[in-house]
Biopython code that builds the backbone (N, CA, C, O; Angstrom):
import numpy as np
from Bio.PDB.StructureBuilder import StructureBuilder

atoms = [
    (1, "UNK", "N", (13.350, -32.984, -17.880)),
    (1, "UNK", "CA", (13.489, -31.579, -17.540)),
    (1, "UNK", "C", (13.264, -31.431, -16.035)),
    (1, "UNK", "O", (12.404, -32.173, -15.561)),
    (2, "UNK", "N", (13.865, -30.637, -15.248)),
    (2, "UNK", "CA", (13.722, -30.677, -13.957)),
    (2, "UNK", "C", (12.927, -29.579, -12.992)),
    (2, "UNK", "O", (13.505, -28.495, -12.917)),
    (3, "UNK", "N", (12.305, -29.638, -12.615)),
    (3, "UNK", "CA", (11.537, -28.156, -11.653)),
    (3, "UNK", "C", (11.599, -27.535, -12.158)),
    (3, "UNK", "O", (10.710, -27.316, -12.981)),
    (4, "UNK", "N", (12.811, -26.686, -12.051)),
    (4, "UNK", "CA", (13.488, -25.411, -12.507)),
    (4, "UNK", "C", (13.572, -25.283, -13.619)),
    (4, "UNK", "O", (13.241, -24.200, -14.103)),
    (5, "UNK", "N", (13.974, -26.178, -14.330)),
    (5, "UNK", "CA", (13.619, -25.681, -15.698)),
    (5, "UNK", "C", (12.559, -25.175, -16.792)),
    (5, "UNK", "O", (12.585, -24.552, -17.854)),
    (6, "UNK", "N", (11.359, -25.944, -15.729)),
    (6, "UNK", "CA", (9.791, -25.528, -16.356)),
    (6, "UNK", "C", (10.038, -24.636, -15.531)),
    (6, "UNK", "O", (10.171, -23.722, -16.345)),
    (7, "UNK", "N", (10.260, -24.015, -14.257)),
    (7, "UNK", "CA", (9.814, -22.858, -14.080)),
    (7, "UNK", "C", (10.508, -21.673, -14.350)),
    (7, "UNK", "O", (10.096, -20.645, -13.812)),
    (8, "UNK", "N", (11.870, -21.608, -15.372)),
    (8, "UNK", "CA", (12.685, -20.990, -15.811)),
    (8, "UNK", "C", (11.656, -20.873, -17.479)),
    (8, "UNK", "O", (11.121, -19.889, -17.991)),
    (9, "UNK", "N", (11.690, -21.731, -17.751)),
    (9, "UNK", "CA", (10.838, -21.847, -19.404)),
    (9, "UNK", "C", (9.187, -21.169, -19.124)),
    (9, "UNK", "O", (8.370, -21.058, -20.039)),
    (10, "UNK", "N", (8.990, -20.876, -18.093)),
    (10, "UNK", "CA", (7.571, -20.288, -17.796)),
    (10, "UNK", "C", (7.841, -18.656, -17.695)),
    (10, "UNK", "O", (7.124, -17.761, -18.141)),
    (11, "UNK", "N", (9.155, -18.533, -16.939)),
    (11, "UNK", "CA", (9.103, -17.196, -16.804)),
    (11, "UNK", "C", (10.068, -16.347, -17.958)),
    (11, "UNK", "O", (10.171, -15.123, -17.882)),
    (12, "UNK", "N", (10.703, -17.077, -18.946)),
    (12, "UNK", "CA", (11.125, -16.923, -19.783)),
    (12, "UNK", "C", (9.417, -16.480, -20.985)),
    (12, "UNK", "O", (9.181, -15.296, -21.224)),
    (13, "UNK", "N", (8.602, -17.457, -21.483)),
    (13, "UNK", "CA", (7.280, -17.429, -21.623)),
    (13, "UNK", "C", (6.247, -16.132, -21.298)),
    (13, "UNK", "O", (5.425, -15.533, -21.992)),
    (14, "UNK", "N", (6.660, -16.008, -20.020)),
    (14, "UNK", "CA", (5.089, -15.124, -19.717)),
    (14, "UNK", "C", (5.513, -13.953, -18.954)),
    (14, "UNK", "O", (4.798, -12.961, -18.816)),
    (15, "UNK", "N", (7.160, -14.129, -18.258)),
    (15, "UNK", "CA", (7.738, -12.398, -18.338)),
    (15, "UNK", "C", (7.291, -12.836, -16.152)),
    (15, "UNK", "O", (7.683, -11.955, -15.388)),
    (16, "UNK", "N", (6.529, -14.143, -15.451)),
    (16, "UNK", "CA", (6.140, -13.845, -14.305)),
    (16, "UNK", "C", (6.832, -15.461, -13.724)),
    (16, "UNK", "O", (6.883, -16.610, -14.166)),
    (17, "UNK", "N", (7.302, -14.713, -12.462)),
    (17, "UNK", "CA", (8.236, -15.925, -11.672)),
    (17, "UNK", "C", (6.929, -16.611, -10.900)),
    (17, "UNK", "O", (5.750, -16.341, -11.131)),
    (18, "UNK", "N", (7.389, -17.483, -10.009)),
    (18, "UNK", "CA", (6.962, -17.945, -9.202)),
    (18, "UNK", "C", (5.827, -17.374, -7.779)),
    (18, "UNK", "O", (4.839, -17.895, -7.262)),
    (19, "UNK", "N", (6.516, -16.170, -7.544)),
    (19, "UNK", "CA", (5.560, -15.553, -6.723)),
    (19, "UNK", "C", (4.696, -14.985, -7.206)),
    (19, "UNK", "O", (3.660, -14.882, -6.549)),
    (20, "UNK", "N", (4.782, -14.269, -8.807)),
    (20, "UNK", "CA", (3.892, -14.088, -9.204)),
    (20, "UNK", "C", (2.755, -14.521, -9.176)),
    (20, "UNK", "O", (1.801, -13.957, -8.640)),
    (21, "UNK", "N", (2.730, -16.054, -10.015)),
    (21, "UNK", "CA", (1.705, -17.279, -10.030)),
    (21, "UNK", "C", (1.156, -16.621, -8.923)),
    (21, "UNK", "O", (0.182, -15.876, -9.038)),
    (22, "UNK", "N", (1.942, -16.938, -7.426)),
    (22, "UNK", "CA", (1.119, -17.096, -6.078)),
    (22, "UNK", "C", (0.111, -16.182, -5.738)),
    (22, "UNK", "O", (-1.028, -16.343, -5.298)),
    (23, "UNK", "N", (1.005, -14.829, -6.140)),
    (23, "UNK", "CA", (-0.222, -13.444, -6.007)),
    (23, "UNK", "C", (-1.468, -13.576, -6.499)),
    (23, "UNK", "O", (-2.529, -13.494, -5.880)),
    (24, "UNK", "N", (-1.233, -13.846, -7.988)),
    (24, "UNK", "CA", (-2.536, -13.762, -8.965)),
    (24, "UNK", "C", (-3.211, -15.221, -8.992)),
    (24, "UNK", "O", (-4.439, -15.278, -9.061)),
    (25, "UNK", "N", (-2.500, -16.328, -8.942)),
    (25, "UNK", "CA", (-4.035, -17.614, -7.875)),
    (25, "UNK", "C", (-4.382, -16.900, -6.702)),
    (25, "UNK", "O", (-5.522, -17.227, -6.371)),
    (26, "UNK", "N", (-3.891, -16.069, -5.935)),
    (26, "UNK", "CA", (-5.146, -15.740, -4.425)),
    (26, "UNK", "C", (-5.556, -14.753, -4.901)),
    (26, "UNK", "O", (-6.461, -14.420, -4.135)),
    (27, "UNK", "N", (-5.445, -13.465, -6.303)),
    (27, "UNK", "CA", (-5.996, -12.676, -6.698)),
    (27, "UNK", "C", (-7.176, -13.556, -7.432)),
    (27, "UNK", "O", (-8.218, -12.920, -7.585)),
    (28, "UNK", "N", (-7.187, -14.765, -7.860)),
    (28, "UNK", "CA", (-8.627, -14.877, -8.225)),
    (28, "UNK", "C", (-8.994, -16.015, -7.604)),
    (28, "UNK", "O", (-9.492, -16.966, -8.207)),
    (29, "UNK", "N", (-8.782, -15.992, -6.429)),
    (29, "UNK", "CA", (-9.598, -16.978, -5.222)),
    (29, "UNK", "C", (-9.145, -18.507, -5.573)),
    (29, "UNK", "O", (-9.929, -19.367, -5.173)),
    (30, "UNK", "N", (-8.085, -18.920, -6.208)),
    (30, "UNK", "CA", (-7.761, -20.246, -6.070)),
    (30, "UNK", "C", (-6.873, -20.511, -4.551)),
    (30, "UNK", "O", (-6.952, -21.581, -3.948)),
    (31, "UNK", "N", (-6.064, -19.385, -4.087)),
    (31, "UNK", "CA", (-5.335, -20.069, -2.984)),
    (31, "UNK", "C", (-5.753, -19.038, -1.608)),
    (31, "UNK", "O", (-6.591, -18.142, -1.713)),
    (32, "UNK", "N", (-5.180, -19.275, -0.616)),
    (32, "UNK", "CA", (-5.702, -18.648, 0.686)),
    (32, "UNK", "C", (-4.442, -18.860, 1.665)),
    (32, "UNK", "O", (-4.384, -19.857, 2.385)),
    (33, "UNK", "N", (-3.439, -17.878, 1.660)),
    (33, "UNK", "CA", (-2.701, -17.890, 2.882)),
    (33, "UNK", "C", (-1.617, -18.989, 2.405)),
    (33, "UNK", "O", (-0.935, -19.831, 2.990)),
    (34, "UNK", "N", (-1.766, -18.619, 1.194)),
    (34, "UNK", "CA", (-0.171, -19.588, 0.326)),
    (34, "UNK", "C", (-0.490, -21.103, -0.133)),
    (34, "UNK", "O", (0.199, -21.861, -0.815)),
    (35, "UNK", "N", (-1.892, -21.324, 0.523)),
    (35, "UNK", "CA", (-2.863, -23.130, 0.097)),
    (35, "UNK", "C", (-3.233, -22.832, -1.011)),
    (35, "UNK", "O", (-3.133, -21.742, -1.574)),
    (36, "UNK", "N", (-3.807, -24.055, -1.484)),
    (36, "UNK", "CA", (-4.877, -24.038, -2.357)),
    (36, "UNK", "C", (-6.308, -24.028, -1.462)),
    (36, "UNK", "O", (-6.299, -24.265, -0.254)),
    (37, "UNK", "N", (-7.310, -23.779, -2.076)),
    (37, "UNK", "CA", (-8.481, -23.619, -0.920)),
    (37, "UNK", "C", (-9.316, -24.903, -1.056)),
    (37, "UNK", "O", (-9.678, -25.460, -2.092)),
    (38, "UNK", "N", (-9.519, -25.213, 0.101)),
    (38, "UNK", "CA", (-10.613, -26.636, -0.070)),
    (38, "UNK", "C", (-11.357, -26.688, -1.269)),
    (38, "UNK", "O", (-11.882, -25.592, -1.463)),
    (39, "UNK", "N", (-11.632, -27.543, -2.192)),
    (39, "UNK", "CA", (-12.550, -27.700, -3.558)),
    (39, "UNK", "C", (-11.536, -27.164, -4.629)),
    (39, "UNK", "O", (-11.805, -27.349, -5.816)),
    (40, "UNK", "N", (-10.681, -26.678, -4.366)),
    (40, "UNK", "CA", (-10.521, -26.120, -5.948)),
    (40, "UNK", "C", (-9.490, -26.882, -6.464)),
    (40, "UNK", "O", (-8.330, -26.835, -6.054)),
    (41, "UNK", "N", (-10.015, -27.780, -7.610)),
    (41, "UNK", "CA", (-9.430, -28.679, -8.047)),
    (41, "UNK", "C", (-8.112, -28.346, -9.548)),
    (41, "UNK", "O", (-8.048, -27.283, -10.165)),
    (42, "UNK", "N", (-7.353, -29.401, -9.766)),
    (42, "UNK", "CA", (-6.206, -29.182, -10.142)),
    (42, "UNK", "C", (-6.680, -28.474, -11.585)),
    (42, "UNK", "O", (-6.231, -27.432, -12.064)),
    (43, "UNK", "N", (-7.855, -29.458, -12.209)),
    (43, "UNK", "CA", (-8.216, -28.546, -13.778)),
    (43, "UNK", "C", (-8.821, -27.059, -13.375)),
    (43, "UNK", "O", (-8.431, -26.424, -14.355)),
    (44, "UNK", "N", (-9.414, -26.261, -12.685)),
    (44, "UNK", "CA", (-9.445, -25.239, -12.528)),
    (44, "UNK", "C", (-8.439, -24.588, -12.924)),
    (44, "UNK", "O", (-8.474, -23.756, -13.830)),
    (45, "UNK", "N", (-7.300, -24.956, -12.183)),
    (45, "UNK", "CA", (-6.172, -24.152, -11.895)),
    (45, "UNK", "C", (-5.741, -23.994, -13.075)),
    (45, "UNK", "O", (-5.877, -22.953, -13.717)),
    (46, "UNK", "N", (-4.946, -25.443, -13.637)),
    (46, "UNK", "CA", (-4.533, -25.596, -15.056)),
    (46, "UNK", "C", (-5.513, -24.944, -16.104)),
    (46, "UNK", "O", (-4.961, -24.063, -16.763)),
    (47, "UNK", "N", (-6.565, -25.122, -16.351)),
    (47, "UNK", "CA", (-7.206, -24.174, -16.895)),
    (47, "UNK", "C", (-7.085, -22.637, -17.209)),
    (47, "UNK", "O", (-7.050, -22.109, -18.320)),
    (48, "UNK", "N", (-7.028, -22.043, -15.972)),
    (48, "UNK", "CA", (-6.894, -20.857, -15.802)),
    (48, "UNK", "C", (-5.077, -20.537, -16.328)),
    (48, "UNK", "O", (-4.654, -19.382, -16.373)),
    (49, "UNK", "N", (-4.622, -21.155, -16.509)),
    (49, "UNK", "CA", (-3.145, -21.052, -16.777)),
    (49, "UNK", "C", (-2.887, -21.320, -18.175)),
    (49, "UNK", "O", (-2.159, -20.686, -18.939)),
    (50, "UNK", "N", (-3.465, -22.169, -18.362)),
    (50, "UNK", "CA", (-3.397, -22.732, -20.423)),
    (50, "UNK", "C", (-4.152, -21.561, -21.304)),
    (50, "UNK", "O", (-3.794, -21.290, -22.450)),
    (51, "UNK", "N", (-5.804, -20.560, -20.282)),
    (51, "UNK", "CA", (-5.842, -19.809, -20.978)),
    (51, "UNK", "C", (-5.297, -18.295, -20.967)),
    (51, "UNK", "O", (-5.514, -17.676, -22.009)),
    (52, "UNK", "N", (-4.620, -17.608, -19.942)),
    (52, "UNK", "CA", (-4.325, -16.879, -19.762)),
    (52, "UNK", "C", (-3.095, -16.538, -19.997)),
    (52, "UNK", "O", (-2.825, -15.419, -20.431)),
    (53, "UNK", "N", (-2.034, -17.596, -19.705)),
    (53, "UNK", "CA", (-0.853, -17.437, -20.166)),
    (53, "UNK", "C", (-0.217, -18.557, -21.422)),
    (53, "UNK", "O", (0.946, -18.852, -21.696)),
    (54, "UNK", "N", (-1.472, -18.988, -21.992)),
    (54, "UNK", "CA", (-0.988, -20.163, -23.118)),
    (54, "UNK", "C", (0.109, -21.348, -22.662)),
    (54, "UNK", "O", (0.902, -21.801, -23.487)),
    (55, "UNK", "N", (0.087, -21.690, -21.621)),
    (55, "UNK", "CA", (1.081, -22.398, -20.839)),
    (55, "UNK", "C", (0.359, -24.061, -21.208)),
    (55, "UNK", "O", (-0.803, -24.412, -21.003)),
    (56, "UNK", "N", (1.362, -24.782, -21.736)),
    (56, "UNK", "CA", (0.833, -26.073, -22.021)),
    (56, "UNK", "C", (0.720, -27.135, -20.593)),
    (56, "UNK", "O", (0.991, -26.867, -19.423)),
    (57, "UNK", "N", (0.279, -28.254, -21.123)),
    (57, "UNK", "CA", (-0.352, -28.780, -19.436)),
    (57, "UNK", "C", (0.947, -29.189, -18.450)),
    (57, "UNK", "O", (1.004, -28.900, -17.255)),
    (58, "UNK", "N", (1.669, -29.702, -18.976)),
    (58, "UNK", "CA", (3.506, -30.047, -18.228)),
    (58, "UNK", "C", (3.480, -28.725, -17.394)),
    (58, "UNK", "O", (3.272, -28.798, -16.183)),
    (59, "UNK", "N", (3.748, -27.153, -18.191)),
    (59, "UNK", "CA", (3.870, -26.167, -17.444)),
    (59, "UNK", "C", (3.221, -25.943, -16.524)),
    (59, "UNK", "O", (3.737, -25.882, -15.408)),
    (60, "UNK", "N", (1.595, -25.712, -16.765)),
    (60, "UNK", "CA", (0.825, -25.551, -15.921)),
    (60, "UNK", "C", (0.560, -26.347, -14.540)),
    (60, "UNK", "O", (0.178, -25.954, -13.438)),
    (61, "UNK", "N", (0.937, -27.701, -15.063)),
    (61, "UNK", "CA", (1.017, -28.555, -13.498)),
    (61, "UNK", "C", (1.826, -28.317, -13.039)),
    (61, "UNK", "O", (1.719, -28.456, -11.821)),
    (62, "UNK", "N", (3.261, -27.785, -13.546)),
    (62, "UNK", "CA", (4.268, -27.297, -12.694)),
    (62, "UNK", "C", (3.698, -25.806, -11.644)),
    (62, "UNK", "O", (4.297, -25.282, -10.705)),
    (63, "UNK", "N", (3.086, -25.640, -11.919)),
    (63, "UNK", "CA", (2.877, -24.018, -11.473)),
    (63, "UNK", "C", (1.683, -24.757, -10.279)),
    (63, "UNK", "O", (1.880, -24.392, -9.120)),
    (64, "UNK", "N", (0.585, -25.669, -10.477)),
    (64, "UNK", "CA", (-0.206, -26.054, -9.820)),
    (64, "UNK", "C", (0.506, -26.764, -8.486)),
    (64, "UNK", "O", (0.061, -26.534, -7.362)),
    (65, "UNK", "N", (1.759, -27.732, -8.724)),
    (65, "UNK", "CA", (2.480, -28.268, -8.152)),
    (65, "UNK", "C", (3.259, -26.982, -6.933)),
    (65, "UNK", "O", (3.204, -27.033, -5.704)),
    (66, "UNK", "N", (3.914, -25.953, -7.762)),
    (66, "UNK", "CA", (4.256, -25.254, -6.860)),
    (66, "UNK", "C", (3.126, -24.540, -6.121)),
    (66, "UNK", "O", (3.414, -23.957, -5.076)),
    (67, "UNK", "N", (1.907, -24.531, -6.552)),
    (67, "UNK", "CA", (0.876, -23.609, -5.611)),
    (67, "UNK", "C", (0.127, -24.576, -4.512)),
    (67, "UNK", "O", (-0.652, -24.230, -3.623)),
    (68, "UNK", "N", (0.710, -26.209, -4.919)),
    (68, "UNK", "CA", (0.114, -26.999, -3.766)),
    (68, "UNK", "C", (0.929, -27.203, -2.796)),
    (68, "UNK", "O", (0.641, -27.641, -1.682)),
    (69, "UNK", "N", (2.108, -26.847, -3.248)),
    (69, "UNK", "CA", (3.825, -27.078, -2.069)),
    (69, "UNK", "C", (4.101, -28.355, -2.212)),
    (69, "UNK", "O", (4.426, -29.134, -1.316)),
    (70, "UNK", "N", (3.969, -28.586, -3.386)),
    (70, "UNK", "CA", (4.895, -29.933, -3.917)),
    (70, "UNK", "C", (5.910, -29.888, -3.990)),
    (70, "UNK", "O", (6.566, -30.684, -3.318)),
    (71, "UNK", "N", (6.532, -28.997, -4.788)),
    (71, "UNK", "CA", (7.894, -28.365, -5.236)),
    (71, "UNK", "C", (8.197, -26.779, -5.255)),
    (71, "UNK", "O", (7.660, -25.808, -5.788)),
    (72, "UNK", "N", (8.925, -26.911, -4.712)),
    (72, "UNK", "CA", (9.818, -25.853, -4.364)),
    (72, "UNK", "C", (10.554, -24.966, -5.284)),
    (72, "UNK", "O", (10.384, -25.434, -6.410)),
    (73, "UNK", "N", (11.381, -23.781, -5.354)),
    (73, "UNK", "CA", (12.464, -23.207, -6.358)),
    (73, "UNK", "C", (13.517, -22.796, -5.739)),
    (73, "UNK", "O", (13.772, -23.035, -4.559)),
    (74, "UNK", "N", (14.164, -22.175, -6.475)),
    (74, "UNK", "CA", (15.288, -21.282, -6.071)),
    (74, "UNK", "C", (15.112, -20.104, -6.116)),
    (74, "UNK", "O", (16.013, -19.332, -5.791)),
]
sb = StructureBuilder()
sb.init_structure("model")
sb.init_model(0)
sb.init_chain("A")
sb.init_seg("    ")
for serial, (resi, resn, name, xyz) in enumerate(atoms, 1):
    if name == "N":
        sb.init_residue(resn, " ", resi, " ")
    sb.init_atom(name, np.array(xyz, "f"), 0.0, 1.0, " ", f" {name:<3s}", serial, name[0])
structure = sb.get_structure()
């Protein structure tokens, strides 16, 4: 499956794209100015994603991936 497709199957899922994610990680202090913030490690994140939006761990690292600027979208 490719990028886009987990992040098409996420926002298909939970109704929130990509920038979303971005808003609501710096709405609860995981990122800072589009980063992730020094210390805050990848299970935090994923965590916060498996329980809030029931997103299984593939998804959720996709979303962690895009909030570290691993990968990119369209």
């Amino acid at each position: 499956m490719s990028f886009q497709a987990y992040l098409n199957n996420i926002e298909a899922k939970t109704g929130k794209g990509p920038e979303d994610f971005k808003k609501l990680a710096e709405e609860k202090g995981y990122t800072e100015n589009g980063k992730i913030k020094p210390g805050v490690k990848a299970t935090e994140i994923t965590n916060w994603l498996k329980a809030d939006f029931e997103l299984g761990h593939g998804h959720a690292m996709a979303i962690y991936a895009l909030l570290k600027g691993d990968k990119t979208y369209q």
